[in-house]
N, C-alpha and C positions, 0 to 999 in steps of 0.2 A: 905569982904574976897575975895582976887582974887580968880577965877574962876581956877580951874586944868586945865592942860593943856592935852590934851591925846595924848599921848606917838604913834607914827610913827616910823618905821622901814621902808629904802629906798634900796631893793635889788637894785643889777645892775649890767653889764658885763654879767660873767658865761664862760660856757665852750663851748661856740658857735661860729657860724660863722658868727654871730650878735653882736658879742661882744660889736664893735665899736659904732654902734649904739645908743645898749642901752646904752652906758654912756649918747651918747644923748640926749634920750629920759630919761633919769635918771634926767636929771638938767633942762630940763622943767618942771618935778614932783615936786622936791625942788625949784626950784624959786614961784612955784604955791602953796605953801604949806604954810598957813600964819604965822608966827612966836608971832605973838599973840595968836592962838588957840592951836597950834601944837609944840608940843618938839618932834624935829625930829632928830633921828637918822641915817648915810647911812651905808652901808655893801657892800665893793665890791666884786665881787667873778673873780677872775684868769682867765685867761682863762686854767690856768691847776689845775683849781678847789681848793683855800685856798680862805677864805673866811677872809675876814677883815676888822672892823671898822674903817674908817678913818674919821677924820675930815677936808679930803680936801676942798679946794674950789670947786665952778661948773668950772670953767675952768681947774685945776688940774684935774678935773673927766674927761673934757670932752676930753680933750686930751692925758691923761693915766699917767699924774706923778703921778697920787694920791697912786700907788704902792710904794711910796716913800717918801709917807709923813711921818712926823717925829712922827706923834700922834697913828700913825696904832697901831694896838693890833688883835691879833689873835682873833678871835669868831664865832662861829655859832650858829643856829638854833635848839635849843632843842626839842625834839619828846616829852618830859616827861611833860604832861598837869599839873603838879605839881611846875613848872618853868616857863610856860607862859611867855617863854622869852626868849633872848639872851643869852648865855656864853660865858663871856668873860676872856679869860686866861692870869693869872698873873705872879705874882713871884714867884720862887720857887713851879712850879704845883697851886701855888693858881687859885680858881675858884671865879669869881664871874656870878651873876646873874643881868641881866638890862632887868626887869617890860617890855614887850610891850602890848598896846592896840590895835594894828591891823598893819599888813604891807601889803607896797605895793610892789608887784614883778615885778619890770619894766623890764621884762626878756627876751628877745627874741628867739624865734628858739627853738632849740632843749636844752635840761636841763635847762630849763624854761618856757616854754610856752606851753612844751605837759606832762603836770600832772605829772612832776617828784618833781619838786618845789612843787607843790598844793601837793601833798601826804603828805612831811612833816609838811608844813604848816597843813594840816588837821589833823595831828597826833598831833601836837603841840598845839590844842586847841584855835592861837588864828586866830578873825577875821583878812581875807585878798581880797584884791581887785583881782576881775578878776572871769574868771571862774572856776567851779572845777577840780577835777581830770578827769571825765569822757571827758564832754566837750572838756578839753584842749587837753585830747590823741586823740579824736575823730575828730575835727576839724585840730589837725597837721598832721592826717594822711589822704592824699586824697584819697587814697585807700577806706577807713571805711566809711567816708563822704558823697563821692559822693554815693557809696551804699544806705545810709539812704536818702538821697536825694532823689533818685530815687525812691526810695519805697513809699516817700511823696508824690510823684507827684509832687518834682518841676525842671522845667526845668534846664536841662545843655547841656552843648557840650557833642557831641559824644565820649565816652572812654573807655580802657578799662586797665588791669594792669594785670603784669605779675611778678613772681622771678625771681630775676636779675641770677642767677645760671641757671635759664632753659632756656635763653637767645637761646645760641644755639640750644639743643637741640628744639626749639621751634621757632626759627626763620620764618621758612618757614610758619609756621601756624600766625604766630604774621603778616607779611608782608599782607598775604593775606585779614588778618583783615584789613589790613591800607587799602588796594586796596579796596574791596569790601565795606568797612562800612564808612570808616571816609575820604577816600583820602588825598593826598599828598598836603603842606605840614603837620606835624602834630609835638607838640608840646610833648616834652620829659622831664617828669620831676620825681624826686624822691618821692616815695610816701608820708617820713617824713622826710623834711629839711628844713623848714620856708620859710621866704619871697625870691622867686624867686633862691632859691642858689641850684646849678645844674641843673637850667633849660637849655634848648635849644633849637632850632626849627631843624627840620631834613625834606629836602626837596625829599630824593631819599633815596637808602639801604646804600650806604656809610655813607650819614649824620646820617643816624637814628643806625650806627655801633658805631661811634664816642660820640651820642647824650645819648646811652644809657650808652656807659660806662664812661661818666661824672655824671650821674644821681647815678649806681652804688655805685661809690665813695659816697655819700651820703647817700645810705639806699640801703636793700635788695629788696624791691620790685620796681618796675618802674609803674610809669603811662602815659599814651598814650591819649592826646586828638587832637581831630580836630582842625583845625585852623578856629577859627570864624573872618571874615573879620565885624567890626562893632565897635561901639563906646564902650570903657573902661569905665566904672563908677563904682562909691563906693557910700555906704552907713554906716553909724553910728549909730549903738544898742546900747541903753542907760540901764538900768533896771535888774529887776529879773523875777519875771512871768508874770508882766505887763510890756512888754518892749515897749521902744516908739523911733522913728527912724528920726534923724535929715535930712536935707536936701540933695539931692544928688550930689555929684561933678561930674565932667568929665575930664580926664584925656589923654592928647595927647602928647601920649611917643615921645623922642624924639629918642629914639633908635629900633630897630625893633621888640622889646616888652618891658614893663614897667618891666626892668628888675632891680636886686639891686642895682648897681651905681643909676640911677635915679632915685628909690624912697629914697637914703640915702644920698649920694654922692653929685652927680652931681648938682640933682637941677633943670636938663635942661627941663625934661618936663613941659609943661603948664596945668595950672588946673582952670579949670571954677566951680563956682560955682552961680549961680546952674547950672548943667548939660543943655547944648544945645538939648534936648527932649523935648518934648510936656509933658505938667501938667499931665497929665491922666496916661500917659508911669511913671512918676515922683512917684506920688501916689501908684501906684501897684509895681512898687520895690521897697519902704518902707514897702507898705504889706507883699510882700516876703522876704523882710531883717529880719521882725521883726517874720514870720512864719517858715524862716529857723534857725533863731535864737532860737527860743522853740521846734523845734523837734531835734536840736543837744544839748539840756540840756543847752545850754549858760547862763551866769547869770556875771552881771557885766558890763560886754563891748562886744562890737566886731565891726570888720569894715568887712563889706560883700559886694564884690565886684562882679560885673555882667559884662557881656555882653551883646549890645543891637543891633540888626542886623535888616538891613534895617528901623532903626526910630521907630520900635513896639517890636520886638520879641525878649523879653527877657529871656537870661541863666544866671544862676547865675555861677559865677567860684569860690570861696571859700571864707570860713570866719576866720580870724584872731581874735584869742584872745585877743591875748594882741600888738594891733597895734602900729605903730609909735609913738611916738610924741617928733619928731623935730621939727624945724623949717619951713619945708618946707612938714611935715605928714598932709594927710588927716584928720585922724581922727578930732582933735582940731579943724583942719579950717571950718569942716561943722557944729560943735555945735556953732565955733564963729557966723558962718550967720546964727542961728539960734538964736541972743542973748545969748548966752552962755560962756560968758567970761571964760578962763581957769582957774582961781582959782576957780568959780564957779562949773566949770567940774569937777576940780579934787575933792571939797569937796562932790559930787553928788557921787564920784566912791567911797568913804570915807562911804558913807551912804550907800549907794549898800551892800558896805560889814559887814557891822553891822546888816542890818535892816536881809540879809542870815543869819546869824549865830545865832539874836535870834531864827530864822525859824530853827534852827537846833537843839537851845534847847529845842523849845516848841515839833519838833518832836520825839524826843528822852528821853524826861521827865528824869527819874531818872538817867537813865542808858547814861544822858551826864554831868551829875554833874559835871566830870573833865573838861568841857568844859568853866563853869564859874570863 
């Protein structure tokens, strides 16, 4: 008797400023996803939010005709633990129902990576990749983050964050921060907007005029750090409460921060693996990768990326949920130098998310029965 196959769901898009991306990062998942084990499903979602089964191709996904594939069918994600599954709508109002065993939400940015996606999905009962609700608000907001960070005890740049409405009103007192705590230049970014999008650097009071109402546009609160002169590196969180940390890369933007053209886009920066530091420096931000990762509830994935200034002294600058994975994305490439082939990875992220959710039924005993 052939073996069942377990049923995959493959978000992708969304209503973000990541949108493009994640198709990307969508047709790495589906090429990694073995078609002997896996009946896989994709869903794309708009960028003005309609959600739709296509049976596009990966090149269709990756470049956006799939909005126009001929197979499309309206569906989404049902809340009701009763359906553990897709809706998908027919003729004449008809509904149907398509069975899932777990998705993956290859989401980016904002309405999908900061616990709006994980909500439904956890109200839908079934198992999915990545981190939870808590985690993912938590980690999108750098605001919240760096707070708990610092309560940890683990290092970061100098910051601090403001509402973008008290801007004026508060100016003079915000300035003086910058003067007296962190100096000039200092790095302006939205508290919740994903990878890099409304960042800027602001060298004097005009740029930091300009820097914050770029930031604005993005989110109500702003964030303020120092400028750390020192090498960019990333790290890769594998797990759920045993988590375990791939090798570290080092990153040398080629623009005047590793900003979102060149981590999506461009291409242009260079990436060493393993990072140009001393083993020892190496060793202790995996310890911290995988220590910042269990005090912000992480479970899944994530890629935590630091600061290392003068060759020793390391800050961590934040962690990403649900990280790239392009062609040219960190994450994948440090589990590769670690032996980690990507169909490998992805079925590891596959287990992640199964081996949570029986942890959910055993913590929850009766009163998760909808959950089976």
């Amino acid at each position: 008797m052939a073996r069942k196959k377990t049923t995959v769901l493959v978000l992708f898009g969304g209503s973000s400023s990541e949108h493009e991306v994640s198709r990307r990062s969508a047709c790495f998942v589906l090429k990694n996803l073995s078609p002997e084990k896996y009946q896989v499903y994709t869903v794309g979602i708009t960028k003005d939010g309609r959600w739709i089964l296509t049976g596009a191709s990966l090149e269709e996904i990756a470049d956006g005709r799939w909005e126009n594939h001929a197979s499309n069918r309206p569906a989404f994600l049902s809340p009701d633990r009763g359906h553990r599954g897709l809706v998908l709508a027919g003729e004449a109002g008809s509904m149907e129902i398509l069975k899932l065993d777990c998705v993956f939400p290859v989401l980016h940015g904002k309405n999908g990576e900061d616990g709006s996606v994980q909500g439904l999905l956890q109200l839908s009962g079934i198992p999915y990749v990545g981190c939870g609700i808590y985690a993912s608000a938590v980690c999108m907001d750098k605001a919240a983050s760096h707070t708990l960070l610092e309560a940890a005890g683990i290092p970061q740049a100098k910051n601090f964050w403001f509402c973008s409405c008290e801007y004026d009103s508060r100016r003079g007192e915000i300035l003086k921060n910058i003067r007296e705590n962190l100096g000039w230049p200092v790095f302006v970014k939205p508290a919740n907007a994903g990878s890099s999008v409304g960042v800027s650097k602001a060298g004097d009071e005009k740029e930091l005029d300009r820097a914050v109402a770029l930031a604005a546009a993005e989110d109500g609160r702003i964030v303020v750090e120092e400028q750390i002169i020192g090498q960019e590196v990333e790290c890769a969180v594998l797990g759920n409460e045993l988590p375990k940390a791939a090798a570290v890369g080092e990153i040398a933007a080629s623009a005047d921060f590793y900003d979102y053209d060149d981590k999506y886009i461009n291409g242009t920066s260079q990436l060493f693996i393993p990072a140009h530091i001393d083993p020892s420096v190496a060793e202790e931000i995996r310890r911290v990768a995988c220590e910042a990762y269990r005090v912000l509830g992480c479970e899944g994935l994530a890629r935590v990326d630091f600061f290392v200034r003068n060759g020793s002294q390391i800050l961590l600058n934040e962690l990403n949920t649900l990280p790239g994975f392009t062609a040219i994305s960190m994450y994948p490439k440090l589990w590769e130098a670690c032996d980690v082939p990507a169909e490998e990875l992805v079925e590891q992220l596959l287990f992640y998310a199964f081996q949570r959710h029986e942890k959910l039924l055993q913590r929850g005993g009766k009163s998760e029965q909808g959950l089976r």
